[in-house]
Structure formats: structure tokens, C-alpha cells
C-alpha positions as CSV (number, residue, x, y, z in Angstrom):
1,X,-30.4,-4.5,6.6
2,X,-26.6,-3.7,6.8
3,X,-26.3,0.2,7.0
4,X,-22.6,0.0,7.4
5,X,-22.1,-1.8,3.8
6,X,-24.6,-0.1,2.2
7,X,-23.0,3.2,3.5
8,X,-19.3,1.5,2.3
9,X,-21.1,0.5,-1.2
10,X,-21.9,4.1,-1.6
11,X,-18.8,5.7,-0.9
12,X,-16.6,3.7,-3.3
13,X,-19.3,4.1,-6.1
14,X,-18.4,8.2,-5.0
15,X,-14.8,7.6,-5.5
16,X,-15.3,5.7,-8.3
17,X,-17.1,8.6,-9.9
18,X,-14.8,11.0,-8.8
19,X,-11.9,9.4,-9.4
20,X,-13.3,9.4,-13.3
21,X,-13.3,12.8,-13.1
22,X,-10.3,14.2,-11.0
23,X,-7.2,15.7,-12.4
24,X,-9.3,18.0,-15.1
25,X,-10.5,21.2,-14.6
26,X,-14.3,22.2,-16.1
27,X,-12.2,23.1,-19.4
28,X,-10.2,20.0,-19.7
29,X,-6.7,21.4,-18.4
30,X,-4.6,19.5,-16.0
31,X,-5.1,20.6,-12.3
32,X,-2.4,20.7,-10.0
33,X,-1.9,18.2,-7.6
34,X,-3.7,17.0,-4.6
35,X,-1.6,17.0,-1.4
36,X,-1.6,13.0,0.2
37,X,-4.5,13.3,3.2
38,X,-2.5,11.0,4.9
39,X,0.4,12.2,7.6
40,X,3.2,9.8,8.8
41,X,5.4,10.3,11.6
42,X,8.4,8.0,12.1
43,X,8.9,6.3,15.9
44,X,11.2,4.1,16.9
45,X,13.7,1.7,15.4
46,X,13.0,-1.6,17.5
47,X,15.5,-3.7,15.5
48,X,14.4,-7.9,15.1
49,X,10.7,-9.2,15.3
50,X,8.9,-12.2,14.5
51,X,5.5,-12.3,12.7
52,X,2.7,-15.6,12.7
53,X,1.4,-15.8,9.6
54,X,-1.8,-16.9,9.3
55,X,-1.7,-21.0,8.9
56,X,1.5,-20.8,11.4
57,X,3.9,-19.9,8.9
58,X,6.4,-18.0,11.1
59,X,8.9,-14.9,9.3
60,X,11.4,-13.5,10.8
61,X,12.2,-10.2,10.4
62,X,15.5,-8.3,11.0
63,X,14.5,-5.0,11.3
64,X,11.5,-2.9,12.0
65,X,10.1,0.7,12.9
66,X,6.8,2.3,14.3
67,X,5.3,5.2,12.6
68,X,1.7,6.7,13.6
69,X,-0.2,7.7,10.1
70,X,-3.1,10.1,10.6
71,X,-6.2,10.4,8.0
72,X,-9.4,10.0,7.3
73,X,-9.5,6.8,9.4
74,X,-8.3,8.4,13.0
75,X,-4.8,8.0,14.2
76,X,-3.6,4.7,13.2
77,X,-0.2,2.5,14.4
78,X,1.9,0.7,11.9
79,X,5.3,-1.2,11.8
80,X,7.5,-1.3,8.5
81,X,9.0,-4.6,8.8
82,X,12.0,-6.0,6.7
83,X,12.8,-9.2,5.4
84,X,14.3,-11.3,2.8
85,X,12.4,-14.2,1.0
86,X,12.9,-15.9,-2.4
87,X,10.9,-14.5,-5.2
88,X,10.6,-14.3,-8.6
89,X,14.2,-15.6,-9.5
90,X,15.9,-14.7,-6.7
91,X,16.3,-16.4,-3.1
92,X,17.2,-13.4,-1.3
93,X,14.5,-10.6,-2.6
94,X,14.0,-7.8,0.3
95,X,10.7,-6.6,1.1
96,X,9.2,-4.1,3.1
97,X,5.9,-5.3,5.1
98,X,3.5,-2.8,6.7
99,X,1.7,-3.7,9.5
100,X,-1.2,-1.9,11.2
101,X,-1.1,-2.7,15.2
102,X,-5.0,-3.4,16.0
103,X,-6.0,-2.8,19.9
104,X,-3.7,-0.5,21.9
105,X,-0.2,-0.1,22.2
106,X,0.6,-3.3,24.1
107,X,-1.9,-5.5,21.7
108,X,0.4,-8.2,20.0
109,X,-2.0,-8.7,17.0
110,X,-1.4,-6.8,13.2
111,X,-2.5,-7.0,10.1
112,X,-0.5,-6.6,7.0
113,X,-1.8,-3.3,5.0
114,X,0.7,-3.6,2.0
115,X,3.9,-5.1,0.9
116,X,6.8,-3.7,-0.9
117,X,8.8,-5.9,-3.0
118,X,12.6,-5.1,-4.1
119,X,13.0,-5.0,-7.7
120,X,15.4,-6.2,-10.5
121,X,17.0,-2.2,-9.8
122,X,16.5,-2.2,-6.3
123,X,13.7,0.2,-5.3
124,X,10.6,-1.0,-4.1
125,X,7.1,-2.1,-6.0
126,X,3.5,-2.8,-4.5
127,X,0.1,-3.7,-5.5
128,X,-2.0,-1.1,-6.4
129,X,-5.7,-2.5,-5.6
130,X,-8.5,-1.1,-8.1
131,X,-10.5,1.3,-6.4
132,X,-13.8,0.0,-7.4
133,X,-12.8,-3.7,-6.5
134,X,-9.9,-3.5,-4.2
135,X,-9.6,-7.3,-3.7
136,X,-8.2,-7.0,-7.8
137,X,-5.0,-5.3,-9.1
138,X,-5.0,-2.4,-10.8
139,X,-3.8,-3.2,-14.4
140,X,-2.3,-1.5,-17.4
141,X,-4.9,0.4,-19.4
142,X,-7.5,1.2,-15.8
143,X,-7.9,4.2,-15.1
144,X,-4.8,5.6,-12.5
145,X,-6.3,6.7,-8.8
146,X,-5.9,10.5,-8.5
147,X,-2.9,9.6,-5.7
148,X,-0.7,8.4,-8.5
149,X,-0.6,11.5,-10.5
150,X,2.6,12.7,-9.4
151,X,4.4,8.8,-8.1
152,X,6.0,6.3,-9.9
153,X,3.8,3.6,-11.4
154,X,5.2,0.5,-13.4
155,X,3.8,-2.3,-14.9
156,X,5.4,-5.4,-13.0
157,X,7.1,-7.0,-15.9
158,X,8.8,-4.1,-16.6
159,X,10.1,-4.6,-12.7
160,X,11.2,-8.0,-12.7
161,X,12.7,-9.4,-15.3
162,X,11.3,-13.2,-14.5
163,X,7.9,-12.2,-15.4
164,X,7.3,-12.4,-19.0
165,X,3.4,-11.1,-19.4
166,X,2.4,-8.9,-16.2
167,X,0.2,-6.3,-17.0
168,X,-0.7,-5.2,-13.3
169,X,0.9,-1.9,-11.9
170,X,3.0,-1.4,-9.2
171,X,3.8,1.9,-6.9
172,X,7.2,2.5,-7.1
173,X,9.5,4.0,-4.4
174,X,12.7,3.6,-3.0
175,X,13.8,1.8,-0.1
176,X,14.5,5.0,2.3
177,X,10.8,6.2,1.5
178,X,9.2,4.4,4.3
179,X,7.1,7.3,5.1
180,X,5.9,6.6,1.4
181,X,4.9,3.2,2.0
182,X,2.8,3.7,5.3
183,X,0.7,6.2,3.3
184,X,0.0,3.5,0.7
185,X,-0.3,1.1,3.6
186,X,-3.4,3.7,4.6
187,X,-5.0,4.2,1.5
188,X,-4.8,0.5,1.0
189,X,-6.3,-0.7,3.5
190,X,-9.0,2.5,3.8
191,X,-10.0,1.0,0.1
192,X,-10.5,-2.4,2.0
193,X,-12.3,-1.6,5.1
194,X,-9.5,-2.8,7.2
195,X,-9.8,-0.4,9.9
């Protein structure tokens, strides 16, 4: 018997449930928002770095920065990493990659927590995962995690003008709101046992 998945079954069917019911009070009013768990703190700026995909595929990114986020999960080292790549009608899209460093400071393997892709305006759109299921996109018409309440949402048509029909939502923020982006990095990859 695995006690660690049944234990991880059993917490995301108590998000799930509470996530149903957040945001309302007993008599139905708004509540005010819940503060982000999650505390970022920026590091260093250490310029170029290049990243080995998995199947070999090497990216090359031109700059980067360390940050050290702090939740539920411990104390937790990640690198925003820029790029550009071609993408959804354009050859030179920026994107914003965030990388949790596994092992200890001098360990050279990561694993990408989230990505954020420049849009048709210029600020900066991710996945959100569904709670429940976080290998599938949240789309238009699920229910919104509590997180979102107060942030930008989109759906991703409404982002990029190349996609005609795409109903999943995206977490909008702008490109100086790195901070931003680790935290989603975190809750991300909490959702997906990644730690």
C-alpha cells in the first residue's frame, strides 16, 4: 500500500472541496482576500545559461535570476530564465521559464515548474493546471482556484490572436513581475507533487 499517494489523493480531494467553497462567507457575501502563502525573494542576476531539455534539445537562454520561494513545501531554489522561441505566429515570442534547482546549491539538475509566454500585448500568460487534475488546463467555465481571485486571468485566444478557439485560461502578469511568476511556479508544481 502507498501511504504517500493515498495521503496526496486525500489532500487534493480537500482542496478540491475547499476550493468549492472559498471566497463566500456562511451568508453568501464575498470574503476578502487570502494573502499568497508563498514568499519570494530575488538573488542574483547571473546573466547567459544553457538548459538540456529532455530528448537533448539544447535552449539557450540570455538571461536569468535566482530567487528562493518559501511555503508550504520548505525553502525552495528557482531560476527565472529568459528566452525567445517561435510561437504561435511569431518567431521571436519571449518567454519566461522557471526552474526549481533540485539537490543543493552546486547541483546542475532543474526542473521546469511553469512557463510564461509573451502575448500579442506583451505581458506574460501561463497555464493554469486544474486543481483536481493538474496534468489538464484549467478551462473557461471551471471553477477559478481561490489564488486567482484578485490576478488577471484570460482565456488564451483572447491572448494570442493566432488561436482561433482556446478556451483554457491563462495567469496573466507583466514581464517585471517575476516575483509573480515563481509564486505560480510554487503552487504549480505543489499541485503536481514536484517537490
Amino acid at each position: 500500500m502507498d501511504l504517500e499517494a493515498i495521503r496526496a489523493e486525500l489532500h487534493m480531494a480537500v482542496d478540491r472541496i475547499i476550493d468549492a467553497h472559498a471566497g463566500r462567507a456562511d451568508d453568501g457575501r464575498q470574503r476578502a482576500s487570502v494573502a499568497d502563502p508563498v514568499s519570494v525573494t530575488a538573488g542574483e542576476e547571473t546573466g547567459p545559461w544553457t538548459y538540456r531539455w529532455p530528448g537533448s534539445e539544447v535552449e539557450d537562454f540570455h538571461q536569468t535570476r535566482w530567487y528562493e520561494a518559501v511555503g508550504e513545501q520548505g525553502k525552495q531554489r528557482v531560476r527565472v530564465a529568459w528566452a525567445r522561441r517561435a510561437a504561435w505566429g511569431r518567431d521571436d515570442r519571449l518567454r519566461a521559464v522557471v526552474f526549481h534547482q533540485q539537490g543543493g546549491a552546486d547541483s546542475t539538475t532543474y526542473y521546469p515548474w511553469t512557463e510564461f509566454v509573451e502575448t500579442d500585448d506583451g505581458r506574460y500568460a501561463a497555464i493554469i493546471p486544474k486543481p483536481g487534475r493538474p496534468r489538464a488546463q484549467l478551462r473557461d467555465g471551471d471553477p477559478l482556484p481561490d489564488r486567482f481571485r484578485d490576478r488577471v486571468v484570460e482565456r488564451t485566444d483572447a491572448l494570442f490572436d493566432s488561436i482561433a478557439e482556446g478556451s483554457s485560461m491563462r495567469f496573466v502578469v507583466a514581464e517585471s513581475d517575476e516575483a509573480e511568476m515563481v509564486r505560480h511556479g510554487y503552487w504549480v508544481a505543489t499541485l503536481r507533487n514536484r517537490f
